[in-house]
C-alpha positions in Angstrom: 13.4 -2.7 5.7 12.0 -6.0 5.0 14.0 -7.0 2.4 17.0 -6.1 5.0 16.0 -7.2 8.1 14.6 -10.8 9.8 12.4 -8.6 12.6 10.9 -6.2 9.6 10.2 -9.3 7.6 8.5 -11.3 10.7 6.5 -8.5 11.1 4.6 -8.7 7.7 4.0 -11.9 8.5 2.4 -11.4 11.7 0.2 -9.1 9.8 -0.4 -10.9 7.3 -1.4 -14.2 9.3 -3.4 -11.7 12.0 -5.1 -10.2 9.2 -6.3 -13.3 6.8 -5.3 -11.4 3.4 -1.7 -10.1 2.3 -1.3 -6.6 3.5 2.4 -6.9 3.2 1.5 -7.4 -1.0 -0.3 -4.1 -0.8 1.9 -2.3 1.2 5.0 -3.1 -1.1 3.1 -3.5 -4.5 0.0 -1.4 -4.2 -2.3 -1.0 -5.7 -2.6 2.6 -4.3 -6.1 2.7 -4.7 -6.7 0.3 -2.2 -3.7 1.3 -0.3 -5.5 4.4 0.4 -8.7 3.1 1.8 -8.7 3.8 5.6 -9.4 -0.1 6.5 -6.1 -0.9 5.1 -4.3 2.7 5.5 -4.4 2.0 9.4 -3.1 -1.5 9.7 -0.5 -0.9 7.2 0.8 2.0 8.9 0.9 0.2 11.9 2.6 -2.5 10.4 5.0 -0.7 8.5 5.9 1.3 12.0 5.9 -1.3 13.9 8.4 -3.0 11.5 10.5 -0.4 11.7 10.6 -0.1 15.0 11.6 -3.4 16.2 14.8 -3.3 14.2 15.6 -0.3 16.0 14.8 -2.0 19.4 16.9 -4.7 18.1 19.9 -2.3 17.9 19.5 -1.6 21.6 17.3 1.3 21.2 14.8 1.7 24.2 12.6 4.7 24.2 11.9 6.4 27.9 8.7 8.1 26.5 6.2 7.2 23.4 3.8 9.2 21.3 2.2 8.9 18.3 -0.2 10.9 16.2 -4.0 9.7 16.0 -3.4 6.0 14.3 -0.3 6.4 15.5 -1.0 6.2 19.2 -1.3 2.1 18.7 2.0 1.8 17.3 3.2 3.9 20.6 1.4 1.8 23.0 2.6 -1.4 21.1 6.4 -0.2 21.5 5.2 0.6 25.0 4.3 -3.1 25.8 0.4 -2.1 26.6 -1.0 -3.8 23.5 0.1 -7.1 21.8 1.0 -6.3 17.9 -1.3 -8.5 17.0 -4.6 -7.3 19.4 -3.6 -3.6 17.7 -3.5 -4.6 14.3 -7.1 -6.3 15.0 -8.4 -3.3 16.3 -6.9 -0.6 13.8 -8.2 -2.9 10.8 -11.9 -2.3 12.4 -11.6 1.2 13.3 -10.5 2.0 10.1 -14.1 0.4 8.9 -15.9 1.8 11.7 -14.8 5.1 10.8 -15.3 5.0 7.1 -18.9 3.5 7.8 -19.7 6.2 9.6 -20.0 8.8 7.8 -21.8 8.8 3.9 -18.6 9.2 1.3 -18.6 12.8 0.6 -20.6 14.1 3.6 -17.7 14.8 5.6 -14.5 16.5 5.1 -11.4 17.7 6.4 -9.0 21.1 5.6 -5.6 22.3 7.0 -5.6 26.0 8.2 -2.1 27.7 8.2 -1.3 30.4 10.4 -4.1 31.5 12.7 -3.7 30.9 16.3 -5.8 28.1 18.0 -8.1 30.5 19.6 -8.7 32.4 15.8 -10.0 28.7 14.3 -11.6 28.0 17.1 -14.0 31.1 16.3 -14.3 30.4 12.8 -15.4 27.0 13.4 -18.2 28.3 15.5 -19.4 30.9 13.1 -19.3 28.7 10.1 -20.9 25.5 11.6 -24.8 27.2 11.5 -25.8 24.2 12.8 -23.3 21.7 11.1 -21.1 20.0 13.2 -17.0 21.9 12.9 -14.2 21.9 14.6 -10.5 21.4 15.7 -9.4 18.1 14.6 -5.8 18.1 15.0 -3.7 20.7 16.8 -0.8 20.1 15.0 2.0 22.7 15.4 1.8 26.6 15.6 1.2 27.2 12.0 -1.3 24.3 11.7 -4.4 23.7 13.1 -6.6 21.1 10.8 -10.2 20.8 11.0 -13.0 18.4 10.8 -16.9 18.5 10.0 -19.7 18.3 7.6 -18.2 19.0 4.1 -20.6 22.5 3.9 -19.0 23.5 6.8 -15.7 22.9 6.2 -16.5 24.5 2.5 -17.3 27.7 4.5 -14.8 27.7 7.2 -11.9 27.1 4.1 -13.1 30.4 2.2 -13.6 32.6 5.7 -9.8 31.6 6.6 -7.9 33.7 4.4 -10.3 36.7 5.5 -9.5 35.8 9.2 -5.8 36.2 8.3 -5.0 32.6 7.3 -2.1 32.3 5.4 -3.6 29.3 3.3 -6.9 26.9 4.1 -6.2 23.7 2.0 -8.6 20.7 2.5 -7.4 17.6 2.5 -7.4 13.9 0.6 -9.5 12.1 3.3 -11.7 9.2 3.4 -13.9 10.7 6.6 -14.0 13.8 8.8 -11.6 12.6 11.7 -11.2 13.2 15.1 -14.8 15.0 15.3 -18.6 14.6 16.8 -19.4 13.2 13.3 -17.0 10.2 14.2 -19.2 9.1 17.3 -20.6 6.0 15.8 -17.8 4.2 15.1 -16.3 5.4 19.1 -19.4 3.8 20.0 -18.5 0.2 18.0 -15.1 0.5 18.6 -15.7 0.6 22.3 -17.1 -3.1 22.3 -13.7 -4.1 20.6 -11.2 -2.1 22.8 -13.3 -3.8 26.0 -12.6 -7.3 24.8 -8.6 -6.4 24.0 -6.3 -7.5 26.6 -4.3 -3.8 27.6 -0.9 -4.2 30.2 0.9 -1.4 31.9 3.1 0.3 29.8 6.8 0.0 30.1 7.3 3.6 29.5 4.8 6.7 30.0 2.4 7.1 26.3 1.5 10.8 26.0 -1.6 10.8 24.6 -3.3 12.7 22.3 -6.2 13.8 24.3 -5.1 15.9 26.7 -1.0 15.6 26.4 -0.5 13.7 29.8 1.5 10.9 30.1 0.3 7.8 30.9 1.2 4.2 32.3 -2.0 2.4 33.1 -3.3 -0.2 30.8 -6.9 1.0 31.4 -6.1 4.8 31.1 -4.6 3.6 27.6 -7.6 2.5 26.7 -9.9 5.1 27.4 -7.5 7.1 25.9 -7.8 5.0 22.7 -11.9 5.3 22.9 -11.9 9.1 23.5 -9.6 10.0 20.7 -11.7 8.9 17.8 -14.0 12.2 17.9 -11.5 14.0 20.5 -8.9 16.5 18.7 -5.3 15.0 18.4 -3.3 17.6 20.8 0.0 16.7 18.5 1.6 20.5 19.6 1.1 20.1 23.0 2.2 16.4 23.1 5.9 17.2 21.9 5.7 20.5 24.6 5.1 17.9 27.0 8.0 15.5 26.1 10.6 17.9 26.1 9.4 19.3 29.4 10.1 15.8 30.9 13.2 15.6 29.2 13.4 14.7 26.0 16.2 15.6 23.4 16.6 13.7 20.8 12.8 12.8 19.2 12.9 9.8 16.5 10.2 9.1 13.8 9.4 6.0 13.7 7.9 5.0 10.4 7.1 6.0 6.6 7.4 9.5 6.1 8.6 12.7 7.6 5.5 14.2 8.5 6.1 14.1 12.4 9.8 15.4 12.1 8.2 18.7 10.1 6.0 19.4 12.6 8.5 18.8 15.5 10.5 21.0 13.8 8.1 24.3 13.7 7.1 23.0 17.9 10.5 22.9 19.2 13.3 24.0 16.6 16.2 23.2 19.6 15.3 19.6 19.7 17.2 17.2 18.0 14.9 14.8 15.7 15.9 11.5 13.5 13.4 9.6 12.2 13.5 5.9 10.8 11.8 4.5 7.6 14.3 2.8 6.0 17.9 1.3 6.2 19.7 4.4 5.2 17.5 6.3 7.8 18.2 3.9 10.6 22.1 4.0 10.1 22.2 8.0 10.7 20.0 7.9 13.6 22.2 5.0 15.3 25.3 6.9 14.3 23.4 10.5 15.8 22.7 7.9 19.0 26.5 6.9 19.2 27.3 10.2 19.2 25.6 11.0 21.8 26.8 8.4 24.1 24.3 5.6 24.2 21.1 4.5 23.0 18.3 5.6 25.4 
């Protein structure tokens, strides 16, 4: 995208001169290693959607409701107009070390539970935590619920899931237990930060991951922001809400297909596009055109 387009490339830029180092160098050269490290995970995602997205806007595109998935929730707000690319890119660079700070490498951890209902996880996070702090990180679709906690716990809770009827409990590559109590410390010094960011009404309503509303208010965005570190990301009931206000077409705005699977198992009858590259954004402008405009 940024060897295609003048809006992709000005965007690496901005990070770049936001950021004092050359995240743009790391995002298109690696090396992984570091690439993986959530301080520079989250503002290269950012920046990489964000690129992304403003070629699309620069095709006409305007979206009538945002969403994004944990991290993801700044690049939404950002389309919507309620944070400055720059402010989010400050922000998601210190939450990334706030978050990795706060809990000792290897004390926390994070598995994916496929099949149970909500309700069945729910239980075996409080039977397994005995005294360890467990739970519901990310209520992703039907078939995945992924949980967060002290690496014991989740040890326990991945061998009781297949027992409870799981079809598979698979923990996951992560540099910290997200979206869970363990997480508090770095809610608490990223709440200093998100107090000094300037936040605007947003041009279009953000549903956010906390409790699947949709929002407008600059302030409510940034509680939102605040509560969502050690909150659960309520991804399922997010796309529920979206197509109840009216949404048809869904497009994925960024690297990866992640989103667009999960939409998929949510709401099979939605139509969903997604755009990461320039191959990617030419079929979801032609899907657009098909449909009559660009909205």
């Amino acid at each position: 995208m940024a060897e295609a387009f003048p809006e992709a490339r000005q965007v690496f830029e901005e990070a770049d001169a936001t950021l004092g180092f050359a995240i743009s160098r790391i995002c298109f050269e690696g090396p992984e290693e570091r690439l993986r490290l959530t301080e520079i995970t989250q503002p290269a995602l950012l920046a990489t959607s964000i690129a992304c997205e403003r070629v699309l806007r620069a095709r006409g595109v305007e979206p009538r409701w945002v969403a994004g998935h944990s991290l993801g929730e700044y690049s939404a707000l950002v389309s919507a107009g309620g944070l400055a690319f720059v402010d989010a890119l400050r922000l998601v660079h210190r939450r990334g070390r706030y978050m990795q700070e706060a809990v000792p490498v290897g004390a926390g951890a994070m598995a994916a539970v496929l099949g149970l209902s909500a309700a069945s996880v729910e239980a075996i996070c409080a039977e397994e935590g005995r005294g360890d702090v467990l739970s519901a990180a990310n209520f992703n679709s039907p078939e995945q619920i992924v949980i967060a906690g002290a690496a014991a716990a989740v040890a326990r809770a991945v061998t009781a899931a297949p027992a409870r009827g799981a079809r598979r409990a698979i923990p996951l590559p992560v540099s910290a237990p997200f979206h869970c109590a363990l997480m508090r410390p770095a809610a608490d010094r990223l709440a200093a930060d998100l107090k000094g960011t300037a936040f605007a009404d947003l041009s279009c309503p953000l549903i956010a991951n906390v409790d699947s509303r949709p929002l407008r208010g600059g302030e409510e965005a940034r509680e939102s922001l605040f509560r969502q570190v050690t909150a659960p990301v309520r991804w399922e009931a997010c796309v529920r809400e979206a197509v109840r206000l009216g949404a048809v077409t869904l497009i994925e705005v960024g690297p990866g297909r992640v989103l667009s699977g999960l939409v998929r198992r949510i709401v099979p009858q939605s139509q969903i596009v997604n755009v990461e590259d320039p191959a990617s954004l030419e079929k979801t402008l032609g899907v657009l055109a098909e449909q009559g405009g660009a909205e």
